[in-house]
C-alpha positions as YAML, in Angstrom:
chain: A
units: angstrom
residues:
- id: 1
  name: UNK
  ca: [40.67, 33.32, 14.79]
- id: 2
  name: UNK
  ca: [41.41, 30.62, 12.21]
- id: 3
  name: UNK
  ca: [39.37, 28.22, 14.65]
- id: 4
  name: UNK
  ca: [36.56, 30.58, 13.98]
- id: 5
  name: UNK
  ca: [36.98, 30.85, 10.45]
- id: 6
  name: UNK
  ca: [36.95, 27.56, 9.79]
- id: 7
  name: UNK
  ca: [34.73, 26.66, 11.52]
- id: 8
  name: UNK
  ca: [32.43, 29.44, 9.82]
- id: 9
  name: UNK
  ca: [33.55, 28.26, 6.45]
- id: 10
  name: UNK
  ca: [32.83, 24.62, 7.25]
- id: 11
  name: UNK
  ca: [28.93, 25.60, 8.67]
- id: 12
  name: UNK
  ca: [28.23, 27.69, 5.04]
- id: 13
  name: UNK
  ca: [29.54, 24.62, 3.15]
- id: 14
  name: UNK
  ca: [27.27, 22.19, 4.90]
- id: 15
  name: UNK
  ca: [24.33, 24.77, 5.04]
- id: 16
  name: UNK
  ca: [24.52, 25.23, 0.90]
- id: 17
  name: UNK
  ca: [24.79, 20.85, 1.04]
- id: 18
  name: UNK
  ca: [21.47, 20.89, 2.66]
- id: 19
  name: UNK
  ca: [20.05, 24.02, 0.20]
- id: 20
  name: UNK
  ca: [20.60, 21.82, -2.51]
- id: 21
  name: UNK
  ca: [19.53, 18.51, -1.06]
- id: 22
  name: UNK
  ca: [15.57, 20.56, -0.30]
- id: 23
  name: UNK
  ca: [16.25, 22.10, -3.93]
- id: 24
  name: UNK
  ca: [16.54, 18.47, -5.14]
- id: 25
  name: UNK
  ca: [14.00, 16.91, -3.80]
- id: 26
  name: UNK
  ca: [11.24, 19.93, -4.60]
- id: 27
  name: UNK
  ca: [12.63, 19.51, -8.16]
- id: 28
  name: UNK
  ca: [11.96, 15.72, -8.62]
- id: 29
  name: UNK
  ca: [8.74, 15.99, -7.05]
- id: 30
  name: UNK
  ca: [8.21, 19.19, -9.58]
- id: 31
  name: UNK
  ca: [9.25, 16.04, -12.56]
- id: 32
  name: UNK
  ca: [6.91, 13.91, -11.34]
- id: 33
  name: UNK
  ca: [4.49, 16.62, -11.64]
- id: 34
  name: UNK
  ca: [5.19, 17.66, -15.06]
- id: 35
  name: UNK
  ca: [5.57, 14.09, -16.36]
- id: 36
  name: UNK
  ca: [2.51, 12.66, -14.93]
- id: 37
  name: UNK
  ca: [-0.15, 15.74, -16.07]
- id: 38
  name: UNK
  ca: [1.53, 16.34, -19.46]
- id: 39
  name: UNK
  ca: [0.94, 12.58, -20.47]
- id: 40
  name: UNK
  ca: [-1.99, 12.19, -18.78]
- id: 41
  name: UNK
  ca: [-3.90, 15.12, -19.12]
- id: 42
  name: UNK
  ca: [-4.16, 14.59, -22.67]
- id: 43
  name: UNK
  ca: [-5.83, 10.88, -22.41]
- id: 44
  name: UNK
  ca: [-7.97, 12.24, -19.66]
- id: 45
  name: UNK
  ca: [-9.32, 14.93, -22.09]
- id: 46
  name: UNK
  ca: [-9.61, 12.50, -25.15]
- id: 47
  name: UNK
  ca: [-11.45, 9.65, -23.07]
- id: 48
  name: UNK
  ca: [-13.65, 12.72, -21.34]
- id: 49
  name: UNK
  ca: [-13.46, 13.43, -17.76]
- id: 50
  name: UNK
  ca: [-16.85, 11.96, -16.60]
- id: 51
  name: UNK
  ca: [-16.45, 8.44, -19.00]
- id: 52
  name: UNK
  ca: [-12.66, 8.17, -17.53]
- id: 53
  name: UNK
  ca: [-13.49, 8.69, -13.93]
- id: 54
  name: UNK
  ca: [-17.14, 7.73, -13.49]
- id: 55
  name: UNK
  ca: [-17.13, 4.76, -16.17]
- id: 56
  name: UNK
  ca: [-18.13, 1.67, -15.03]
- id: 57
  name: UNK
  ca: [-16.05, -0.44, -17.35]
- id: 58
  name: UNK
  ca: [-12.66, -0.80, -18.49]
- id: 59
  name: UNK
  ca: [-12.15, -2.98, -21.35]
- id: 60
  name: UNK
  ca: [-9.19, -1.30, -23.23]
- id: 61
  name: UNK
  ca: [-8.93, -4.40, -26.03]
- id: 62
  name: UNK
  ca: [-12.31, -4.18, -27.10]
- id: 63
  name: UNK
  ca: [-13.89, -2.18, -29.96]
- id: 64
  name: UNK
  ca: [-14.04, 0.32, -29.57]
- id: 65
  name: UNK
  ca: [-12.28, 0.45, -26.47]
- id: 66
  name: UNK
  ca: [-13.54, 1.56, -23.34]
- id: 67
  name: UNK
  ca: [-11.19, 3.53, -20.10]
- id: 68
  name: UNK
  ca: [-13.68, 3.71, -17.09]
- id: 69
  name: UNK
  ca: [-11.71, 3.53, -13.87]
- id: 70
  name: UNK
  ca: [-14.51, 4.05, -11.15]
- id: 71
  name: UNK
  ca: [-14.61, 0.65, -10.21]
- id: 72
  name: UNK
  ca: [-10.71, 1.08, -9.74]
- id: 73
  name: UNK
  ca: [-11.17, 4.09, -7.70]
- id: 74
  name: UNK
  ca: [-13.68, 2.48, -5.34]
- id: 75
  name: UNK
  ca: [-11.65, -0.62, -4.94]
- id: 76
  name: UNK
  ca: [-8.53, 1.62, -3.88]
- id: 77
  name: UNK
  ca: [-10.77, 3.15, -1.34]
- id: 78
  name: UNK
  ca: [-12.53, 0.25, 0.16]
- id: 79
  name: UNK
  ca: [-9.37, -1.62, 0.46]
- id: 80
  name: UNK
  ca: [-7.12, 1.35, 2.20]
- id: 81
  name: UNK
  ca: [-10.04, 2.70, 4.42]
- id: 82
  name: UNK
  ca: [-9.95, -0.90, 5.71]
- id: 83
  name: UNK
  ca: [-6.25, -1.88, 6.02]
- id: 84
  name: UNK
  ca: [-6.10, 1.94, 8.13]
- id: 85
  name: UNK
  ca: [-9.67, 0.38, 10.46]
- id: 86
  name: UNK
  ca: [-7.46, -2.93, 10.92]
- id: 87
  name: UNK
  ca: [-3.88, -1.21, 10.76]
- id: 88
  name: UNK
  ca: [-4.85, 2.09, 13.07]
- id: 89
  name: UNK
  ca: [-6.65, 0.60, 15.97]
- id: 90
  name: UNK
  ca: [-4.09, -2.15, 16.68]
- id: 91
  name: UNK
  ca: [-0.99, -0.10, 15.80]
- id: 92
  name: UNK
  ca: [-1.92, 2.20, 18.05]
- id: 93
  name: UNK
  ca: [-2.91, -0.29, 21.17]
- id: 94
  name: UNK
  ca: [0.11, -1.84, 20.54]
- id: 95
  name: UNK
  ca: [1.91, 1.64, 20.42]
- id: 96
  name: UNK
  ca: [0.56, 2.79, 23.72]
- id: 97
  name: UNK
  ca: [1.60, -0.93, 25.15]
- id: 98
  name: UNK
  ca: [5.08, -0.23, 24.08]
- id: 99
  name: UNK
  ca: [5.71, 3.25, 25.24]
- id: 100
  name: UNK
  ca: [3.53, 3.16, 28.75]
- id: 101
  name: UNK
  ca: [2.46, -0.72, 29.50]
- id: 102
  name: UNK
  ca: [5.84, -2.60, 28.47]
- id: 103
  name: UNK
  ca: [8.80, -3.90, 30.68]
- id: 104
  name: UNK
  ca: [12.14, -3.21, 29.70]
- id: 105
  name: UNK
  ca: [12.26, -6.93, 29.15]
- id: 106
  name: UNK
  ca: [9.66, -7.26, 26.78]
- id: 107
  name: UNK
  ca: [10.19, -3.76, 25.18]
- id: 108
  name: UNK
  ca: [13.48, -5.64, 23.60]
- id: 109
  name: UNK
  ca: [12.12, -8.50, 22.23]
- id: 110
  name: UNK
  ca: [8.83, -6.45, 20.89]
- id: 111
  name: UNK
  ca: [10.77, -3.56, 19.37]
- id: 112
  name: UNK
  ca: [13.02, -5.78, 17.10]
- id: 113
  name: UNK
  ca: [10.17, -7.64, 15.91]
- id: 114
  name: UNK
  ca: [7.93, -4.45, 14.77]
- id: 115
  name: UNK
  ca: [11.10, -3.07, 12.95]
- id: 116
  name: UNK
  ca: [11.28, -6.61, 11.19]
- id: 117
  name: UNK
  ca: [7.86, -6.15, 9.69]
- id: 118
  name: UNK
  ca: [8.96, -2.89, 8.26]
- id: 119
  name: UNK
  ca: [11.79, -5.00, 6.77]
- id: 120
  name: UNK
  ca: [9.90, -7.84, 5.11]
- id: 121
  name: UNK
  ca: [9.63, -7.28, 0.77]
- id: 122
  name: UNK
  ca: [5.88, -6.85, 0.18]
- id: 123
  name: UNK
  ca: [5.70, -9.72, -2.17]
- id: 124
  name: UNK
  ca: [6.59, -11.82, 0.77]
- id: 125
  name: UNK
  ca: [3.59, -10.46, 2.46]
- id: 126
  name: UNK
  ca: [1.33, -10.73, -1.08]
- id: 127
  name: UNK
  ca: [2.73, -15.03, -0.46]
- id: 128
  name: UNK
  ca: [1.84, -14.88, 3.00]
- id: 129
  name: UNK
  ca: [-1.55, -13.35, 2.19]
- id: 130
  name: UNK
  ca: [-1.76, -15.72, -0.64]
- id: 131
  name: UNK
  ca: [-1.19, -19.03, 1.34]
- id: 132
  name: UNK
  ca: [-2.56, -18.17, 4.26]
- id: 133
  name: UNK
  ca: [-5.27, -15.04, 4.50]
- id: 134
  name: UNK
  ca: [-7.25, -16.51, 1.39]
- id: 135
  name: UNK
  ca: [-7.71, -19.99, 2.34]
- id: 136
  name: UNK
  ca: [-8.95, -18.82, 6.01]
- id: 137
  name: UNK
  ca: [-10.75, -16.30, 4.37]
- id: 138
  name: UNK
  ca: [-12.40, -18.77, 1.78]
- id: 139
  name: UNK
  ca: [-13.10, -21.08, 4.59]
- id: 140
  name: UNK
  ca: [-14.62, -19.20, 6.87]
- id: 141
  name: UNK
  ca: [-16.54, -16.65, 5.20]
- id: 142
  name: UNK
  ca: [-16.94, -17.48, 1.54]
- id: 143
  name: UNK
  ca: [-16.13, -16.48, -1.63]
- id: 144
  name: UNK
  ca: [-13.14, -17.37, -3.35]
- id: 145
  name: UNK
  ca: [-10.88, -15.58, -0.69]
- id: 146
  name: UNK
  ca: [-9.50, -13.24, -3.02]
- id: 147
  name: UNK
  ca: [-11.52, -9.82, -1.77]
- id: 148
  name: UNK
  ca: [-11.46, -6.49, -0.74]
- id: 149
  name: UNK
  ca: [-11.72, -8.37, 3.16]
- id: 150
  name: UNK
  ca: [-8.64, -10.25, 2.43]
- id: 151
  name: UNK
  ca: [-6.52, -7.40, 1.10]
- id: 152
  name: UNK
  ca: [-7.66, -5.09, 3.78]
- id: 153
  name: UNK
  ca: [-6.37, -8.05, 6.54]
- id: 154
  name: UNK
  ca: [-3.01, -7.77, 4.78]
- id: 155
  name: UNK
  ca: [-2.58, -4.45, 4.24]
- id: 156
  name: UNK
  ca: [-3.75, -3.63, 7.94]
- id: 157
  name: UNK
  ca: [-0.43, -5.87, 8.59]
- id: 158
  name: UNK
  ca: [1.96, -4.31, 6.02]
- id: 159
  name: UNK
  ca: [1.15, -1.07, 7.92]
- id: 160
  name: UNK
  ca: [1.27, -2.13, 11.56]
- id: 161
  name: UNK
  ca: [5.43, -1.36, 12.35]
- id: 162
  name: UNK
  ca: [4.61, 2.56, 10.33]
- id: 163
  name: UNK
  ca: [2.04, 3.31, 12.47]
- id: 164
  name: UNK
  ca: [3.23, 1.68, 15.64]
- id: 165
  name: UNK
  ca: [6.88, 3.19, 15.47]
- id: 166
  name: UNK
  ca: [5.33, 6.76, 15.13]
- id: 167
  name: UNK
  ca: [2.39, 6.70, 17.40]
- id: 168
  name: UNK
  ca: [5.27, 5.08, 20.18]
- id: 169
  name: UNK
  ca: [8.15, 8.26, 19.52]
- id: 170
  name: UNK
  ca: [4.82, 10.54, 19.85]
- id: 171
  name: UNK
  ca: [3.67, 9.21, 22.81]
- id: 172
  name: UNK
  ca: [7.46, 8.89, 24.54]
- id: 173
  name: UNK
  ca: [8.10, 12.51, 22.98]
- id: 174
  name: UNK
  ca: [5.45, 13.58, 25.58]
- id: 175
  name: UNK
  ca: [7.09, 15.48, 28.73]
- id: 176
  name: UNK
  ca: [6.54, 12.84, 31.75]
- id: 177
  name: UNK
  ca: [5.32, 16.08, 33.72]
- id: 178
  name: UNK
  ca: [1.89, 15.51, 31.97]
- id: 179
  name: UNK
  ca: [1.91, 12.24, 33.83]
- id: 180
  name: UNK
  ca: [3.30, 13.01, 36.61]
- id: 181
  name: UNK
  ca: [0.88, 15.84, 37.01]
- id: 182
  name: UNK
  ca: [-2.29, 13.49, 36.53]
- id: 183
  name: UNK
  ca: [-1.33, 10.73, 38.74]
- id: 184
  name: UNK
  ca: [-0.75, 13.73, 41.28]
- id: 185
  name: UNK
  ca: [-4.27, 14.93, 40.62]
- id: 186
  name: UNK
  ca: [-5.19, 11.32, 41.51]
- id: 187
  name: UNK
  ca: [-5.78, 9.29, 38.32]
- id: 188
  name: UNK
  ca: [-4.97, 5.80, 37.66]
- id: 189
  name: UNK
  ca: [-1.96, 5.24, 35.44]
- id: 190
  name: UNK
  ca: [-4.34, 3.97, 32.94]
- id: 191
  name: UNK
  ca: [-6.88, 6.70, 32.94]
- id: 192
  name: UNK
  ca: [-3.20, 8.95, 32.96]
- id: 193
  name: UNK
  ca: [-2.14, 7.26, 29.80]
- id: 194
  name: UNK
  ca: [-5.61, 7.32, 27.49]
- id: 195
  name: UNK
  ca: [-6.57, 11.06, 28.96]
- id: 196
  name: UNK
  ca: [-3.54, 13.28, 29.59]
- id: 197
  name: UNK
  ca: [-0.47, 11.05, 27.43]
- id: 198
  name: UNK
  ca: [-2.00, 10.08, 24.72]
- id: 199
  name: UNK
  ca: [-4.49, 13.30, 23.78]
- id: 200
  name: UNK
  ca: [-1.26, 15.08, 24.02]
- id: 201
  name: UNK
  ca: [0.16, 13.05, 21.39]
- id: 202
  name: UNK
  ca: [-2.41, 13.47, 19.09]
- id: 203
  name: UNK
  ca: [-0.40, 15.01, 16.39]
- id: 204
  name: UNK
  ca: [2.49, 12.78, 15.80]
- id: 205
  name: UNK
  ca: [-0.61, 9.82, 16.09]
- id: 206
  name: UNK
  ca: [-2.12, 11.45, 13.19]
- id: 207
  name: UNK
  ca: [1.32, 12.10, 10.97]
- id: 208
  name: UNK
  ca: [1.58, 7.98, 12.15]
- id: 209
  name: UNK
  ca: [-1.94, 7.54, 10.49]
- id: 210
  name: UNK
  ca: [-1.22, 9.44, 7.11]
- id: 211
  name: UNK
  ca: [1.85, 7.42, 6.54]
- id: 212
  name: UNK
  ca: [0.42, 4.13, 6.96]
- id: 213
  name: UNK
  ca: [-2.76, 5.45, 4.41]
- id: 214
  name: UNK
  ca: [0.08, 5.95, 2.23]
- id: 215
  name: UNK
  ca: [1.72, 2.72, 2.08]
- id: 216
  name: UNK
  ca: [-1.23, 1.16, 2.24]
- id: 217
  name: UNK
  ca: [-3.06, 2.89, -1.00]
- id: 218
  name: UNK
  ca: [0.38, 3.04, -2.65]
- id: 219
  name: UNK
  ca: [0.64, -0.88, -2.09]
- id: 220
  name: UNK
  ca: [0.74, -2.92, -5.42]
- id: 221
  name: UNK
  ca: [2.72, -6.24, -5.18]
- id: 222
  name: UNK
  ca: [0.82, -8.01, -2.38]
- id: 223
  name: UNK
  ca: [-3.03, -6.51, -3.47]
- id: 224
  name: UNK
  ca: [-2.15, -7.69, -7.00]
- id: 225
  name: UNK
  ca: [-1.50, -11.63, -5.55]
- id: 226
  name: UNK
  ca: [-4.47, -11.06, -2.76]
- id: 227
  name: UNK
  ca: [-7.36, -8.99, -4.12]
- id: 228
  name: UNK
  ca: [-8.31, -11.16, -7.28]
- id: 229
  name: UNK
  ca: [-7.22, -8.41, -9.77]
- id: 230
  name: UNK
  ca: [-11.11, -8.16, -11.10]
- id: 231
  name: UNK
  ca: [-11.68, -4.65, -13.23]
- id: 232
  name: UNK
  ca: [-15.34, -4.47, -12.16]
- id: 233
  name: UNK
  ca: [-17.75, -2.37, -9.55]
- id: 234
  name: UNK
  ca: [-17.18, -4.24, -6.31]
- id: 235
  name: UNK
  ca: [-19.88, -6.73, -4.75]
- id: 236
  name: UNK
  ca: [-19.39, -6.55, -0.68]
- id: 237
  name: UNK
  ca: [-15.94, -7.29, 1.00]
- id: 238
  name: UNK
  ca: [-15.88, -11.27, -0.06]
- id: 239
  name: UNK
  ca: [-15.79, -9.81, -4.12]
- id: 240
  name: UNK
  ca: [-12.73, -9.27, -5.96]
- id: 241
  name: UNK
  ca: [-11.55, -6.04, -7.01]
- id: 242
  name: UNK
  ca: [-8.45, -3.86, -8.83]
- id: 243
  name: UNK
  ca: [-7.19, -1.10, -7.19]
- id: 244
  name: UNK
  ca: [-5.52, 1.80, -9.37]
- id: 245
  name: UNK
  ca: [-2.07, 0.77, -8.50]
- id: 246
  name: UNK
  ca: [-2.69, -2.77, -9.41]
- id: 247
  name: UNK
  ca: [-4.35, -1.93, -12.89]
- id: 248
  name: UNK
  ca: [-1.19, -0.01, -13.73]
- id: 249
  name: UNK
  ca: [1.31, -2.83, -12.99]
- id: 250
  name: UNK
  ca: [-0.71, -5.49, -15.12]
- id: 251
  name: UNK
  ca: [-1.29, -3.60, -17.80]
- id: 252
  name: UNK
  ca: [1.29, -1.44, -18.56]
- id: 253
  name: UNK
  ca: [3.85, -3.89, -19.88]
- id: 254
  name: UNK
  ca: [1.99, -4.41, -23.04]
- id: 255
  name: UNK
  ca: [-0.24, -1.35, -23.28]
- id: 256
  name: UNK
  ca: [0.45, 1.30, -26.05]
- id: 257
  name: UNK
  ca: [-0.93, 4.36, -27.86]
- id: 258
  name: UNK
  ca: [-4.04, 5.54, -25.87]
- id: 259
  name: UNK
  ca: [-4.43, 2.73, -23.64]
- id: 260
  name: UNK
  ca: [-0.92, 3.36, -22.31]
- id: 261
  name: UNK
  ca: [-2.09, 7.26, -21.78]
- id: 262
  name: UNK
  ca: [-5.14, 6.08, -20.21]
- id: 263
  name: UNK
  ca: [-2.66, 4.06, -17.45]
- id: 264
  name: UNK
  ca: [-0.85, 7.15, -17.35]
- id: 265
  name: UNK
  ca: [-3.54, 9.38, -16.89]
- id: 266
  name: UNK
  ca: [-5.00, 6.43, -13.53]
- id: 267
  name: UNK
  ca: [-1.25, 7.83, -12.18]
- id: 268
  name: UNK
  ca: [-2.37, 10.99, -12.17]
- id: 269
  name: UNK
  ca: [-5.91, 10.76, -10.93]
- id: 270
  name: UNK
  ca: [-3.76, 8.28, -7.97]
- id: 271
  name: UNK
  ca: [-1.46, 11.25, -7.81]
- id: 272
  name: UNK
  ca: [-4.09, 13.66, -6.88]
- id: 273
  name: UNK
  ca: [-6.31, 11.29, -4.93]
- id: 274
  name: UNK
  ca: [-2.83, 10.89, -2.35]
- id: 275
  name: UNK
  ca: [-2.31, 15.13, -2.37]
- id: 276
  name: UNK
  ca: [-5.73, 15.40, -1.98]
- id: 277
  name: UNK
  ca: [-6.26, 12.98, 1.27]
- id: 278
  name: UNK
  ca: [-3.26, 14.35, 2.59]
- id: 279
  name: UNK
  ca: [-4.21, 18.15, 2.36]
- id: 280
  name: UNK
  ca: [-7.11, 17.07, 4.75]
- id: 281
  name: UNK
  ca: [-5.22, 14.98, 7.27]
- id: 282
  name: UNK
  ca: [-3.59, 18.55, 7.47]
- id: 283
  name: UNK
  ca: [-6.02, 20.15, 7.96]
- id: 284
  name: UNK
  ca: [-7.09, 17.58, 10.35]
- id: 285
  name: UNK
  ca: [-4.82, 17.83, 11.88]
- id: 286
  name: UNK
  ca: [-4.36, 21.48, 12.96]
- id: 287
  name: UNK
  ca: [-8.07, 21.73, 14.47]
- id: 288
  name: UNK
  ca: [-7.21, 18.70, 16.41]
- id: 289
  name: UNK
  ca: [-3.99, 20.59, 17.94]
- id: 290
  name: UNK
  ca: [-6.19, 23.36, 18.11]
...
């Protein structure tokens, strides 16, 4: 009986620990929230809606000053949709290598360099990128290297060992009677792995996929020394741009009174943009389990 009751006692204790560890983490998340829209509402309101999100130009030092983050906006979007083109399709070929195609042998030497990556400080990528991606990209297609192409390339990197360490536990967290059954049926192991593994894996692919879009659109350190940090409507993938994140980091340290709202107020639309893309990978999602 005192067995029992302790151990009783002991599960209550650690179920109220974990209560208040969900309670904590809802309420910073709620603090974000509240911090975020009640400075940056405000700006968004004084600027007006359609000259803060649809302007063209953003020129906060001139007079009278101007807050137009479209260009911003479109620069985060080019850049992410193609670091997730680069990052997806190879994470995921190199996912399905890992979990289905790979020896033993090699599955110890690859493994321990994909959790590296993960390891490496972004600015470490932004002097790799800097040194390396813009000169080959300057070289060989034009430009001054610093573009939307050349951020993409390196943000396609930064999110390889997210996407392939999720798409490989999805695909190994698949019961092996699925393959079993298919080579039974009389299917190659390859045709086994693309059309009975990995559609059955579908869902921990895609929670693999949302991650890496949100490392890669949250990214500011490595776009800032790659991208060419240029607050203007983007010209094709050789022309440099400024995505939202990177606007707030240069900015911000001498910014004040409404232009310091105004960086605020590119949090929140950032803030929403994220929520927003991730509500439909959700949905997504579900009608692809469906």
């Amino acid at each position: 009986m005192k067995f029992q009751f302790n151990t009783s006692f002991k599960e209550k204790i650690a179920s109220h620990i974990f209560l208040v560890s969900a309670l904590a983490s809802i309420l910073f998340v709620a603090l974000i929230c509240v911090f975020l829209f009640a400075n940056g509402i405000p700006a968004i309101l004084k600027i007006g809606i359609s000259d803060f999100l649809f302007g063209k130009e953003w020129a906060p030092t001139d007079e009278p000053a101007v807050y137009g983050i479209f260009p911003m906006i479109l620069g985060s979007v080019y850049v992410t949709l193609g670091a997730l083109a680069i990052g997806a399709s190879i994470g995921l070929l190199s996912a399905i290598f890992l979990a289905r195609f790979c020896s033993d042998r090699m599955h110890k030497l690859l493994k321990p360099a994909v959790e590296l990556l993960a390891g490496i400080p972004s600015v470490i990528y932004g002097f790799f990128g800097l040194v390396v991606i813009v000169p080959f990209v300057r070289q060989n297609f034009g430009g001054s290297g610093a573009s939307i192409l050349t951020a993409s390339i390196l943000l396609g990197i930064m999110i390889l060992p997210t996407i392939i360490s999720v798409s490989e536990a999805a695909l190994r967290a698949v019961p092996n009677s699925y393959y079993e059954g298919s080579l039974a049926l009389g299917a190659t192991h390859e045709r086994s792995v693309f059309f009975t593994v990995l559609p059955a894996a579908t869902s921990g692919i895609v929670a693999g996929f949302i991650l890496g879009f949100g490392r890669a659109i949250g990214e500011t350190m490595a776009v800032i020394l790659v991208a060419g940090n240029q607050a203007r409507m983007p010209n094709g993938i050789l022309g440099g741009i400024r995505t939202l994140t990177a606007n707030i980091v240069l900015e911000m340290g001498y910014a004040a009174d409404l232009h310091r709202e105004a960086l605020i107020a590119t949090g929140v639309v950032l803030f929403t943009f994220i929520l927003i893309i991730n509500l439909m990978f959700s949905i997504l999602k579900k009608r692809v389990i469906q």
